[in-house]
Each structure stands twice: as C-alpha cells, then as structure tokens.
C-alpha positions as CSV (number, residue, x, y, z in Angstrom):
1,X,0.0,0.0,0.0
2,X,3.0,2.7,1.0
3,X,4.5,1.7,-2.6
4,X,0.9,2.6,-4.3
5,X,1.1,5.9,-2.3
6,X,4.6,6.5,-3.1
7,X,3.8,6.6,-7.0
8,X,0.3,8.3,-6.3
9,X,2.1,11.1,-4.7
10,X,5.2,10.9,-7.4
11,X,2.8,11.1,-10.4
12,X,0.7,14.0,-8.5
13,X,4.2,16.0,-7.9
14,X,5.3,15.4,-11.7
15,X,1.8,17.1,-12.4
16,X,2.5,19.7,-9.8
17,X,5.7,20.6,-11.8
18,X,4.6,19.9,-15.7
19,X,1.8,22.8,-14.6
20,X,4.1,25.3,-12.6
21,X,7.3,24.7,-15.4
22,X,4.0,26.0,-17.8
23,X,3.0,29.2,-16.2
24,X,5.9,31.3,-18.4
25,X,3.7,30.1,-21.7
26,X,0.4,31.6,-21.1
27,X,-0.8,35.1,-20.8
28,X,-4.2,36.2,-19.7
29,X,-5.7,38.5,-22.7
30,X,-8.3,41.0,-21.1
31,X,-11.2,41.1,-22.1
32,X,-14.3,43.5,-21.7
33,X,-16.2,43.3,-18.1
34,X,-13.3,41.7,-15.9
35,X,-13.2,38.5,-18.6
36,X,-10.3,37.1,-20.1
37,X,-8.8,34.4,-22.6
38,X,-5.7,32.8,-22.5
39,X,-2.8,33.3,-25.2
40,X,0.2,31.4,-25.7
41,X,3.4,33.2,-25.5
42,X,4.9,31.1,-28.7
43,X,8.2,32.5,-29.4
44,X,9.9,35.6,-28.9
45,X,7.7,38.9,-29.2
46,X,4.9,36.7,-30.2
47,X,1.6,35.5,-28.6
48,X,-1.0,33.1,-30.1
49,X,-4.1,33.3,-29.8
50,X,-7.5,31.9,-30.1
51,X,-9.2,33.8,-33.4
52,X,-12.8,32.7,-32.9
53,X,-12.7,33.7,-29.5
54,X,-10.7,37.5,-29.9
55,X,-12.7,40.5,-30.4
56,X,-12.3,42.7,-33.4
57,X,-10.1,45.4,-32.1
58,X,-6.5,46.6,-32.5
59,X,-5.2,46.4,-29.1
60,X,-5.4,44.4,-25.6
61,X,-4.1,44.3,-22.6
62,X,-1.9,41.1,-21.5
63,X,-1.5,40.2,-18.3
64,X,2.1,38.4,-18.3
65,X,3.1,35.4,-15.9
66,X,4.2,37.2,-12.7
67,X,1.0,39.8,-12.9
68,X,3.2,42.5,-15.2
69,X,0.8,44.3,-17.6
70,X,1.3,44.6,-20.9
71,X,0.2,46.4,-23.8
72,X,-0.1,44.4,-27.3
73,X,-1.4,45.1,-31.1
74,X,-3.0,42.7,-33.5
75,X,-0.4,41.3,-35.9
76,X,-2.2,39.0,-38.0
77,X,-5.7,36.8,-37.8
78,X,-6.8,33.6,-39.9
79,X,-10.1,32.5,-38.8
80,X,-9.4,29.5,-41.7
81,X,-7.2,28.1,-39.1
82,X,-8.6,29.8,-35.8
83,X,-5.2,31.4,-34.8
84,X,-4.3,34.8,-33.9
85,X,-1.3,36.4,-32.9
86,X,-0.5,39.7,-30.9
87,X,2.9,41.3,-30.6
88,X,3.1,42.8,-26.6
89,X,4.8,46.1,-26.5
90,X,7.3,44.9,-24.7
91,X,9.0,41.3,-24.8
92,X,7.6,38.6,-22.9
93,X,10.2,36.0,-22.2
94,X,9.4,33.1,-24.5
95,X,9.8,29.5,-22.6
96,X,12.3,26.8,-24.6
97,X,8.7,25.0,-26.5
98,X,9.5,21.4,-27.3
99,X,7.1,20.0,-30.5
100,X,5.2,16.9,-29.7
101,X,3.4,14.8,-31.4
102,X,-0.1,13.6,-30.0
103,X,-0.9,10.1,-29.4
104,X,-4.0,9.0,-28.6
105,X,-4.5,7.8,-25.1
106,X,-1.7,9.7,-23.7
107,X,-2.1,12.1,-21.1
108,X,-2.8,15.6,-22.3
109,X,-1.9,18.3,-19.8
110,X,-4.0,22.1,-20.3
111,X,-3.0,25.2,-19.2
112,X,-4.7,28.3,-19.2
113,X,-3.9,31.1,-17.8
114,X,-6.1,32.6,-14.3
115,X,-5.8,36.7,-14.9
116,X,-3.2,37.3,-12.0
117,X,-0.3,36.5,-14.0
118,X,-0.5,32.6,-12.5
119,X,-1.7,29.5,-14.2
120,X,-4.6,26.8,-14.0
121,X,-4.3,23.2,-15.4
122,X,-6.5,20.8,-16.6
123,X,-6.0,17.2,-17.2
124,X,-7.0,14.8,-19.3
125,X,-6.5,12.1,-22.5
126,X,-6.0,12.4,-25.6
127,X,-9.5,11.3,-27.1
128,X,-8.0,11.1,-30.8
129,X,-4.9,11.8,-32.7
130,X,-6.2,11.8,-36.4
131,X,-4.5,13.3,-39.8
132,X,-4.9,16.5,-41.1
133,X,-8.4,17.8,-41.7
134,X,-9.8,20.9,-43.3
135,X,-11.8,23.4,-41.3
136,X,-15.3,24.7,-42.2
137,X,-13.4,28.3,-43.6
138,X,-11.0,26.0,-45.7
139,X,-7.9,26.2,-43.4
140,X,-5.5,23.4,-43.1
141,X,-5.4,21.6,-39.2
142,X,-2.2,19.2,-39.7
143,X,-3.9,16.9,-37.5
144,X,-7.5,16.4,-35.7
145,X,-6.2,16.4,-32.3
146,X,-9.4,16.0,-29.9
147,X,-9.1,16.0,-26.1
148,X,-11.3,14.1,-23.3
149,X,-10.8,17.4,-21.1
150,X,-13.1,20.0,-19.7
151,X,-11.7,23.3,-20.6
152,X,-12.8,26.9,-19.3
153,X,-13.7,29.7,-21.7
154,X,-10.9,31.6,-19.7
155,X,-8.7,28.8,-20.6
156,X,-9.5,28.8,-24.3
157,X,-6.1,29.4,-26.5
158,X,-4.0,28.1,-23.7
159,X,-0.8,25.3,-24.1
160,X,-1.2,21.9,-24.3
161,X,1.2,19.9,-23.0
162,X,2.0,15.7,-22.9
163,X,3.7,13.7,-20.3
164,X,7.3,15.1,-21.0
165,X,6.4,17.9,-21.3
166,X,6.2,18.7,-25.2
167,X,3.7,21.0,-26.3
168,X,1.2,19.5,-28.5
169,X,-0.1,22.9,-29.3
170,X,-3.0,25.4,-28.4
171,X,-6.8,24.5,-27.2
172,X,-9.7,26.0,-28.4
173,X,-13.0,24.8,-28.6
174,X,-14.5,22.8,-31.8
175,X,-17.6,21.6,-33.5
176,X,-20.0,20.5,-30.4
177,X,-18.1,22.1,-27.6
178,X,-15.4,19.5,-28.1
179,X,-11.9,20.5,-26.7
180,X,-9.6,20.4,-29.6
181,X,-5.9,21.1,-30.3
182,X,-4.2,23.5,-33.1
183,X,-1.3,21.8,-33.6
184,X,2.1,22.7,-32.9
185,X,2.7,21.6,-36.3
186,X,0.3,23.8,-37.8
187,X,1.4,27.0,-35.6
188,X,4.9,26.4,-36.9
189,X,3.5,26.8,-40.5
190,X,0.7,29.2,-40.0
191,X,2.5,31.9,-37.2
192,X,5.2,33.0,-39.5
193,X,3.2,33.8,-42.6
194,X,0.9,35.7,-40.1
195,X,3.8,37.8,-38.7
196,X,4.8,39.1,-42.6
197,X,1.8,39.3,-44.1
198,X,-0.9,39.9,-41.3
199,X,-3.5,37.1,-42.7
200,X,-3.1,33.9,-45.2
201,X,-3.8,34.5,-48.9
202,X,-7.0,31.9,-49.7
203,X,-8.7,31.2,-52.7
204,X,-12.2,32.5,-53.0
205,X,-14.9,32.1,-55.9
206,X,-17.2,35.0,-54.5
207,X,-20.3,33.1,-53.8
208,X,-22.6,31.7,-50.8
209,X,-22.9,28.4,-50.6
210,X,-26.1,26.1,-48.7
211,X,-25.7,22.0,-48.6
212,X,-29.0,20.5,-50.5
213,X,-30.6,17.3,-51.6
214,X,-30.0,17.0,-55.1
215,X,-34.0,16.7,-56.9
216,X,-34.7,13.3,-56.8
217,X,-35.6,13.5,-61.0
218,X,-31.7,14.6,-61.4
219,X,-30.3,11.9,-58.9
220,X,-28.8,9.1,-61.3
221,X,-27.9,12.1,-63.8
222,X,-25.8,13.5,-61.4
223,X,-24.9,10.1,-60.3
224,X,-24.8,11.9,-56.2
225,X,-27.7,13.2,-54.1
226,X,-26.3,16.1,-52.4
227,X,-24.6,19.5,-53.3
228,X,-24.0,22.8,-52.6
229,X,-27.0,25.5,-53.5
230,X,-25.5,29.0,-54.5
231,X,-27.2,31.4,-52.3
232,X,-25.7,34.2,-53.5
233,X,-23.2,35.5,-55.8
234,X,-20.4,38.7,-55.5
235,X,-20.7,41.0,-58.1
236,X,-17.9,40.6,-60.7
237,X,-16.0,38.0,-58.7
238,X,-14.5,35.0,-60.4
239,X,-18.3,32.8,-60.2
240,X,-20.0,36.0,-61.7
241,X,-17.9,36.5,-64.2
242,X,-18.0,32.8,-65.6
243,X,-21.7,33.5,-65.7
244,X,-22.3,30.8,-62.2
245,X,-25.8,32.2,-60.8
246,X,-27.8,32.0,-57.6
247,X,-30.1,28.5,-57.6
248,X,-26.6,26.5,-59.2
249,X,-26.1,23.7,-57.2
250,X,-22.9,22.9,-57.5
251,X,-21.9,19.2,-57.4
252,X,-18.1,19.2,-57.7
253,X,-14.9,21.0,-57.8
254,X,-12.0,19.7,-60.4
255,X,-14.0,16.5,-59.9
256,X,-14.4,16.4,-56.4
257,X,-17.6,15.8,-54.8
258,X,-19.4,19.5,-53.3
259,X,-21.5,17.5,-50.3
260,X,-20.1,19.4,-47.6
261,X,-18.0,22.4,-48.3
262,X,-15.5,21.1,-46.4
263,X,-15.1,18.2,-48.9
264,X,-13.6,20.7,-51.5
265,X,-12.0,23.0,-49.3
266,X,-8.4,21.7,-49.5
267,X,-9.4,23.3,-53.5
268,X,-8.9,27.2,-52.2
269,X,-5.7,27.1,-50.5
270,X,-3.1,29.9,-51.1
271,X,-1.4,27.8,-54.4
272,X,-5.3,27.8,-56.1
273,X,-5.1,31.5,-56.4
274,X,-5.2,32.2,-59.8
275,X,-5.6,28.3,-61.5
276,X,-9.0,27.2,-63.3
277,X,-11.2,25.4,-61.4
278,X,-13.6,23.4,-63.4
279,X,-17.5,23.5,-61.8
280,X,-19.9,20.8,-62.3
281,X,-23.5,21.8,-61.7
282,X,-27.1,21.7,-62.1
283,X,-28.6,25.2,-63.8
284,X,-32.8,25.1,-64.8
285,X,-32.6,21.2,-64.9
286,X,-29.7,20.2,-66.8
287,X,-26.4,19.2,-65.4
288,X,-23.3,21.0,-67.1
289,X,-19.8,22.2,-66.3
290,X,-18.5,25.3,-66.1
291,X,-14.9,27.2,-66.0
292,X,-13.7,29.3,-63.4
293,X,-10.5,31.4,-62.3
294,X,-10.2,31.0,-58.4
295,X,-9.2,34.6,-57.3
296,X,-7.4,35.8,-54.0
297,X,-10.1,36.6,-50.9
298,X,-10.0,40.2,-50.3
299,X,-9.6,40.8,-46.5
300,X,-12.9,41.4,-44.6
C-alpha cells in the first residue's frame, strides 16, 4: 500500500511541476467586463491566440506570468485556421517549447492562464490523434487532435502539454463544444506567414454556398444526391464572371464531390489563387460544367 502511495504522490508531484514549469507560456488577454482568454506566448515577441474567441479590435491588454501588464497590437488573424497572434509592446520571455506529437491515449496536460499573472491546469487524455483535416473556412489543421478534457472559456487558446512535457499545441474549442488542439505543427507553418503578411492568402470564388438534396428526377444524372445550392453570388468575382448564378447547385470541384464544403475546401488554398477550377453543376434542370479562375479573398 506505501508503494501505491509512493507513486500516487510521485505522479501528482510530476503534475504539480509539468503545470508550474508551464505558467511562463500563457498570458491572460483582457477582455471586456473583468473576462479574459488565455494566449500562448509562442516565441519571442509573439503571442497566439485563439481567433474565434478574440474581439475585433487593434489592441489588448496582456496580463504576463508574474501579474506585469502589458500592452499588445494585433499582428495577423486567420479564422481558416482559428489562430491569432499579438505582438506585446514589450517582450515577454518566450519559454524553450519542445514539439510533440499527439498520441491518442496519452495524457494531455491544459494550461490556461487565471488573470493574475498565474496559471490553472486541466487534465486529461487524448481522445483522438487523427490526420490532417480541413476546417469549415477552408484552413488546413495538420492533425484532428481532440481532447477528453473539460476546458474553461478563460482557458481557451492556452498550451497543451504531454507527459514530457512537449507541447502538442493550443486548445480551443471545436464543433459540439469539443476541446480540440491546433497543432504545434500547424502553428509552426501558419505563425510565420501571419507575422509578414498579417492574414493567409486563400482562394475564393465569391459566392454563398447552402448544402441541399440533389431533386430526386436529377439523382442518377448527377450520379450523387447532395450538393452545394449557391445562395448568393459577389458582383464581378470569379463565379459571376463565368456566368455561375444563384439556384446552381454545385456538385463538384475539379471532380471532387461538393457534399459538404469542407469536402472541397483543401481546393482554395493559397497555391489555387489564380488556377482554373472546373464547376460541375445543375442550372434550370440540366447538369453542365463550367470554367472558373479562383481569385485571392479580399480581407474582410
């Protein structure tokens, strides 16, 4: 029985010290009436942030580990990928961040951050460790990380750590309220482009898209029995221009099938800007196909 104790108490001290070796990663971003989220200080002069989850302003307030106060500006958003980053005024010591790679199973350590310049920790598994997936804007996730973990608004955009302490990457919250993980992988790639440019160049067609049943009279015709309804269409962007109109259903993309948008998102991705993208879709009854340029998406 001591033994059992002995490692109860050693695996509850190596918890202890995973969560307070984590504090220097997370900041507390203010937020209007006394809220906050948590960033991620990822390297120097840079932290991440949840996008979904950051109002539309210019500046915050940080609240660094130790309780310092610091000013930061907006540097760059992609909502296709749900990160953020801020630049803080003046540095914030970056921790050494190890990469990790998620296995599912493994035990999955959350931090957020609590407002005072201290740290809160959440713990949990690793509920899935898939490949990459595209999100519902058309952003590429290097892989569907999903965590068996209760997670606080507050603590939203915090790091996530394994058992030796490797970051896995930052939470946020997904489809369903699930607790998911933006890879480290994915920050790596998606950070830096941010920090030049201030957003990630995406291909765009210029029109609104709603999933529909395909009319059952048209079902073996279009050989599928769902597709995407055009709901609307931008005047003279690349779909208007190649004469696409609202009531097109489209059914694929360069051949691949339009049942969820998400199934052709991996289409608009920064190399698509400016290639043909050939449209198959129903117009008045008929199915036909139909030529497109995919243009860069303006920033909103």
């Amino acid at each position: 029985m001591t033994d059992q104790a002995d490692l109860l108490a050693q695996f509850s001290n190596a918890l202890a010290a995973r969560a307070e070796a984590a504090k220097g990663a997370v900041v507390a971003i203010r937020l209007a009436h006394e809220r906050h989220i948590t960033g991620l200080v990822w390297r120097s002069g840079i932290v991440v942030a949840s996008e979904q989850s950051l109002p539309r302003q210019d500046e915050f307030e940080l609240v660094a580990p130790g309780g310092a106060i610091v000013t930061a500006g907006i540097a760059g958003r992609d909502p296709s990928t749900n990160i953020a980053i801020l630049k803080p005024a003046e540095p914030i010591a970056s921790p050494a961040i190890a990469v990790a790679e998620a296995r599912t199973g493994a035990i999955a350590l959350a931090i957020g951050a609590d407002g005072t310049g201290g740290a809160s920790a959440r713990l949990g598994l690793v509920n899935l460790a898939g490949g990459e997936w595209h999100s519902s804007r058309g952003g590429l996730i290097d892989r569907r990380i999903v965590l068996d973990v209760r997670l606080a608004r507050r603590e939203e955009g915090g790091s996530v750590f394994d058992a030796a302490g490797g970051c896995l990457g930052m939470s946020t919250f997904g489809p369903r309220g699930q607790v998911i993980v933006i890879p480290s992988t994915t920050l790596e790639r998606v950070v830096p482009q941010l920090a030049r440019d201030g957003r990630i160049a995406r291909g765009w067609l210029g029109i609104g898209l709603q999933a529909v049943a395909v009319p059952d009279a048209l079902r073996d015709t279009a050989d599928q029995s769902s597709g995407l309804m055009v709901m609307s269409v931008v005047e003279n962007g690349p779909a208007a221009q190649a004469g696409i109109v609202a009531g097109d259903i489209i059914l694929s993309v360069d051949g691949t099938s339009a049942h969820r948008f998400r199934k052709i998102a991996r289409h608009f991705g920064a190399d698509s800007i400016g290639r043909k993208a050939e449209l198959r879709l129903i117009r008045s009854g008929a199915v036909m196909t139909v030529q497109t340029t995919i243009a860069e998406r303006h920033a909103a």
